[in-house]
N, C-alpha and C positions, 0 to 999 in steps of 0.2 A: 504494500500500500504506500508507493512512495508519494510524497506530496512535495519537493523541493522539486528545484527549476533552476537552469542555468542560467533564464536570463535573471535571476536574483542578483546576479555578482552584479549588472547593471542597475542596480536603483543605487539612484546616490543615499549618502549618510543621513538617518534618522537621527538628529542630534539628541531630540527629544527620549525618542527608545534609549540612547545608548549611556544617557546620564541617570535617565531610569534603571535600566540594568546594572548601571554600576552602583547608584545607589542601593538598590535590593543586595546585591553581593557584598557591599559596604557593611550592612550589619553584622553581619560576620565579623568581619576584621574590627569592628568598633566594639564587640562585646566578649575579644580573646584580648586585645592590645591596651584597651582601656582600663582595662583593671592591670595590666602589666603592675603599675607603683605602688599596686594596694598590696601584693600577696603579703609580705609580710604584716601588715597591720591585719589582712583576713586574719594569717595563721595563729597570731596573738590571740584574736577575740576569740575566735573556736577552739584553742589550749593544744595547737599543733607542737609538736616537742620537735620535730625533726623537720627544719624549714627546707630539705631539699624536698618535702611531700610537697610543699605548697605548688610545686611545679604541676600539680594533677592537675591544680584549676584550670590548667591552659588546655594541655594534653587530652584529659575526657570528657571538653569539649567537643575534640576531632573525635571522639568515637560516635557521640550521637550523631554528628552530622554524617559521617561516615552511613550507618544505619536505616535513619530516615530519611537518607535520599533514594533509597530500595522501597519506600514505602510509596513517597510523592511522588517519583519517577512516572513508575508505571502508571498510576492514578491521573496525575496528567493527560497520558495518553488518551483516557477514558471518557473523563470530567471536565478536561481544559484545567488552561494553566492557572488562570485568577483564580478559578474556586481554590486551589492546593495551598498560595500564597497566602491567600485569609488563613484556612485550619491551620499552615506550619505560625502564625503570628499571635495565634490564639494559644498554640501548645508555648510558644517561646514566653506570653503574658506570663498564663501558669508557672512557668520555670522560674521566671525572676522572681514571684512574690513572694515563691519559698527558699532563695538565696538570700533576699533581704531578712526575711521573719527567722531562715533558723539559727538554731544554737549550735547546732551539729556539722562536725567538719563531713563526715561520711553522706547527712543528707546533702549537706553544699554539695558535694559530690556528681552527689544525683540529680540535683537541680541544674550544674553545668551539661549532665547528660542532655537532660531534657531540655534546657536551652539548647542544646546542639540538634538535637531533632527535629523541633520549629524551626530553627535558622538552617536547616539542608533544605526545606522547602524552598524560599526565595535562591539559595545560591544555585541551587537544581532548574530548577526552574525558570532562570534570571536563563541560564546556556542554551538551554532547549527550547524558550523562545529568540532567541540569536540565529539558533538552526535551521527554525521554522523563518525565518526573514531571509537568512542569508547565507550561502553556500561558499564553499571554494575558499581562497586566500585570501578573497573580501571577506568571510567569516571570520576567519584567519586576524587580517586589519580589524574589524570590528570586536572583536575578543581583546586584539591589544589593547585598544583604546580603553574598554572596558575595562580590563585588569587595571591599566595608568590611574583610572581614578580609585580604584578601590587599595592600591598600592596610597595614594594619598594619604587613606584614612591610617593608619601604620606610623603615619610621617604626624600625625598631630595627636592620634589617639594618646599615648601614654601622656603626651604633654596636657591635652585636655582633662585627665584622669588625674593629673598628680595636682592640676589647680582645683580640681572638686574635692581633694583628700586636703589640702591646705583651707578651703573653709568647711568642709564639713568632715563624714568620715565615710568608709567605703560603700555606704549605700548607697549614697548616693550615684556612683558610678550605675550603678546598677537600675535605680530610677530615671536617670539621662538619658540614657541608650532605650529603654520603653518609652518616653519620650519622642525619641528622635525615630525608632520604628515606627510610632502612629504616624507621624507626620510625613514616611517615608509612603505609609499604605494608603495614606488617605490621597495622595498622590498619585502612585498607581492604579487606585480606586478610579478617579476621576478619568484620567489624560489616559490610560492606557489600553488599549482596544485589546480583545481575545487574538490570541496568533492558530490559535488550530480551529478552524473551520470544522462544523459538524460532519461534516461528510468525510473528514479524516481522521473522525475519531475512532480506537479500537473497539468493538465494543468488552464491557468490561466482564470479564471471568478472572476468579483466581489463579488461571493455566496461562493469562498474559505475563505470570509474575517469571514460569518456567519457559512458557516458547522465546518470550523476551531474550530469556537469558540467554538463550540457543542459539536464536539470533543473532545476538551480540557476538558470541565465540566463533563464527563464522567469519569473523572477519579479523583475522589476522593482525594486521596494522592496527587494527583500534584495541585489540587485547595489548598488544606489544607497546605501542605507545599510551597506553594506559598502564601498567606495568613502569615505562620511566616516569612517569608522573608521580608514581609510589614511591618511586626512590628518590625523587629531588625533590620532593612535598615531607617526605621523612627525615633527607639531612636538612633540611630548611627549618624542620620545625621543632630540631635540636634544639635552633638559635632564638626562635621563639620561647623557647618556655625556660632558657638556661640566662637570656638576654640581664634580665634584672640581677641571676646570681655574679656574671660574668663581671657586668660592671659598677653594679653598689658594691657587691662582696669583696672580687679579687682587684680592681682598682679604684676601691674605693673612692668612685665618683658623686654615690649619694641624689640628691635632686637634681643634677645634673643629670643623670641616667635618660630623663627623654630626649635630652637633644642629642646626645651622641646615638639613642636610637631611631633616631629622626634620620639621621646623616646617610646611617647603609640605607636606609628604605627610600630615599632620594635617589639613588642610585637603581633600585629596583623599577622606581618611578622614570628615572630618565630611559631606559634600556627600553620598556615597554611602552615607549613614547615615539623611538626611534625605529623601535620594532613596526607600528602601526604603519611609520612614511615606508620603510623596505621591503615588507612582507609580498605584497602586488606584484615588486619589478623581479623579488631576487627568489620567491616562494618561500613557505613556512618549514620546508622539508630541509633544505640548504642552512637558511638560518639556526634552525634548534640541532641540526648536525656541528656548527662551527661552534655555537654554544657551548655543546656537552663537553667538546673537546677541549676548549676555555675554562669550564668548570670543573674538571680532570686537573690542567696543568697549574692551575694557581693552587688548589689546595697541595697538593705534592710539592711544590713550590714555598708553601709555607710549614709544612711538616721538615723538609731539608732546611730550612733555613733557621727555623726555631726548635727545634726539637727537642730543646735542651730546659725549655723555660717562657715562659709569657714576653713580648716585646714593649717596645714602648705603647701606650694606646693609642697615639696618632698611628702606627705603623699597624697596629690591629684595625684600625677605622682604614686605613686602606685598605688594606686586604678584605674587608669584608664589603668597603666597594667595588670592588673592581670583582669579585666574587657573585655578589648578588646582582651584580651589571650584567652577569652569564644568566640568571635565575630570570629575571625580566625578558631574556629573549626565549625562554622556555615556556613556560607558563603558559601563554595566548598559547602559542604556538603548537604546544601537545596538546593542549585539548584541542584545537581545531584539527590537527591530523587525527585525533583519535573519532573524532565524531563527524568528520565528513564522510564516509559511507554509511551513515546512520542515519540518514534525513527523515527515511518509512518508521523508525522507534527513537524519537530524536528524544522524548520522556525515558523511558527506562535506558534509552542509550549514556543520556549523560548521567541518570542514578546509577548504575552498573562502573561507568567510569570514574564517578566521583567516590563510590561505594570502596572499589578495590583500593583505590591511589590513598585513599584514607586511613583504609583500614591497614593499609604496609604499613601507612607512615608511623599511626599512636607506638606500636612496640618498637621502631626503628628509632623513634625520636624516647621513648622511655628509658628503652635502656642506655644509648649511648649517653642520652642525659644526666644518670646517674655517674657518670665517671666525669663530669664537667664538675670539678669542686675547686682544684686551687690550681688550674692548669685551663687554657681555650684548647690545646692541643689534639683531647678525644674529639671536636668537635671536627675540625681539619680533616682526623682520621676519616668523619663518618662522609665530609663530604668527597674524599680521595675515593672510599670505597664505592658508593651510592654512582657517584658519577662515573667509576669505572665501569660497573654495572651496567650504566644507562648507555654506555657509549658501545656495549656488547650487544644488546639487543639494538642498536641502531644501524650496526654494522649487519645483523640477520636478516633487517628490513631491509637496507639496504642491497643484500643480496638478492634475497625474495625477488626485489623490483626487478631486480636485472635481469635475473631468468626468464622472468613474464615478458621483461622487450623481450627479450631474446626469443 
């Protein structure tokens, strides 16, 4: 039941969709980043002993969305996209009022789960309507620009979260971002029209959840580049949940912590900006191959060269731009190679891809996280490995292709 079109790649740019979609995928990042400044003050009030826990607040976030993007995926297909964006915003409401209300570190826990399961709605569903507009390298282009703004919210969230902890105390983090979700949906609510047409809709059985999946495995290139998207979403999210230990802890930067983490995500920000102008002329396949290779040679680069001990932190803020300068041009660009043969299950196709890339990442990023304590060095490791990885399955696509010309 295909429903995309080539001449899709011909409409020009929906400004309006595409600041839409990045906002909807913004909550996300505004409701793992934003609370970055608070962990320690969370781990105080709920009597955590062991502040390398406090790292779960981030971490089993990515599992719920992981999760219930297996839920909204395929339901889209079904139901259309706005009905899924309401119920994942209504499960995310529920999720925050029991992270504000409890006493308990284990239910916090579960309240970030469950905020993660409302928020795979919108980020699900944000790509799968992208799919449903727009095909090819212009999906490709339009995913960057996407990512650039939602890479923004990274670039102020902590700093927004650590001026709401200096007048009030971490709940309020938690009540901003509900906030700033209504005002996101009531937006989408208005300005944004249905992307799947009734007449391509599946209709719904619980065998959509199994053929889907079938589907999906069928398609080589989107298992494979879905699979690198697990390993550079896993050593990425190292850096995520270690960022606050990294730099209040082992260089003692303190309230300064959001601008030095403001500065790499600049860099994520610029790469997928730049990615948007190249993707058209040079394609998506070329770019995220020169990338992997980049994001291979500088962590290896920095394992030889420091190996022995932590660097200055200017010399760690480069590295980790010029690092995450590689991750910006991956990003758009794996998901668009992974979901362009996917246009007929563009729902469960990107729940499936979002599903697996996520679900690598929580244990890839847990454990090498726990070895991030008075050294960045395990982190280097994880992206030497990860990106070794990725650069192996890119070279098996890249055979694949060849034999098919051939």
């Amino acid at each position: 039941m295909a429903y995309f079109c080539p001449m899709l790649d011909r409409q020009p740019l929906k400004k309006e969709f595409v600041a839409l979609m990045a906002a909807l995928m913004s909550l996300v990042a505004l409701s793992i980043d934003a609370l970055l400044p608070a962990l320690p003050e969370i781990g105080a009030t709920l009597g955590v002993k062991n502040p390398a826990n406090n790292q779960l607040l981030i971490t089993m976030i990515f599992l719920g969305l992981g999760f219930g993007q297996l839920i909204f995926g395929p339901l889209s297909d079904s139901f259309g996209r706005k009905s899924m964006v309401y119920f994942g915003f209504i499960i995310f409401v529920i999720a925050s009022i029991i992270c504000v209300t409890t006493k308990s570190f284990e239910m916090m826990i579960i309240g970030r789960v469950l905020q993660g399961i409302g928020l795979s709605s919108p980020r699900t569903i944000a790509i799968a309507m992208i799919r449903d507009t727009y095909s090819g390298d212009y999906m490709a282009k339009v995913l960057s620009i996407v990512v650039m703004f939602f890479i923004l919210v990274p670039i102020i969230a902590p700093t927004f979260g650590q001026l709401l902890l200096n007048v009030s105390d971490w709940t309020a983090i938690f009540n901003s971002n509900l906030i700033i979700g209504l005002l996101i949906i009531i937006w989408f609510w208005q300005r944004q029209p249905e992307t799947l047409s009734n007449k391509n809709r599946i209709p719904f059985s619980f065998k959509i959840f199994i053929t889907g999946t079938k589907e999906f495995f069928k398609y080589k290139a989107s298992v494979a580049f879905t699979l690198i998207s697990g390993f550079i979403t896993g050593s990425f999210m190292v850096y995520l949940s270690t960022s606050q230990q990294i730099f209040q802890e082992q260089y003692g930067l303190g309230e300064l912590f959001p601008y030095f983490f403001a500065s790499t995500a600049i860099a994520v920000g610029a790469s997928t900006f730049l990615n948007s102008r190249l993707v058209v002329k040079y394609g998506s396949m070329r770019i995220a191959y020169i990338a992997t290779i980049a994001y291979v040679v500088i962590s290896l680069l920095y394992i030889l060269l420091y190996f022995n001990g932590n660097p200055s932190i200017y010399i760690l803020i480069s590295f980790f731009m010029v690092q995450f300068f590689a991750v910006g041009l991956l990003f758009g660009n794996l998901r668009a190679l992974a979901m362009e043969p996917l246009g007929h299950i563009a729902g469960i196709g990107a729940a499936i891809n979002g599903f697996i890339s996520t679900i690598m990442a929580v244990p890839i990023a847990n454990y090498i996280g726990s070895f991030v304590k008075t050294s960045v060095l395990p982190l280097f490791i994880g992206f030497s490995l990860f990106g070794v990885l990725s650069f192996v399955v890119f070279l098996y696509v890249k055979q694949k292709r060849t034999l098919v010309k051939a």
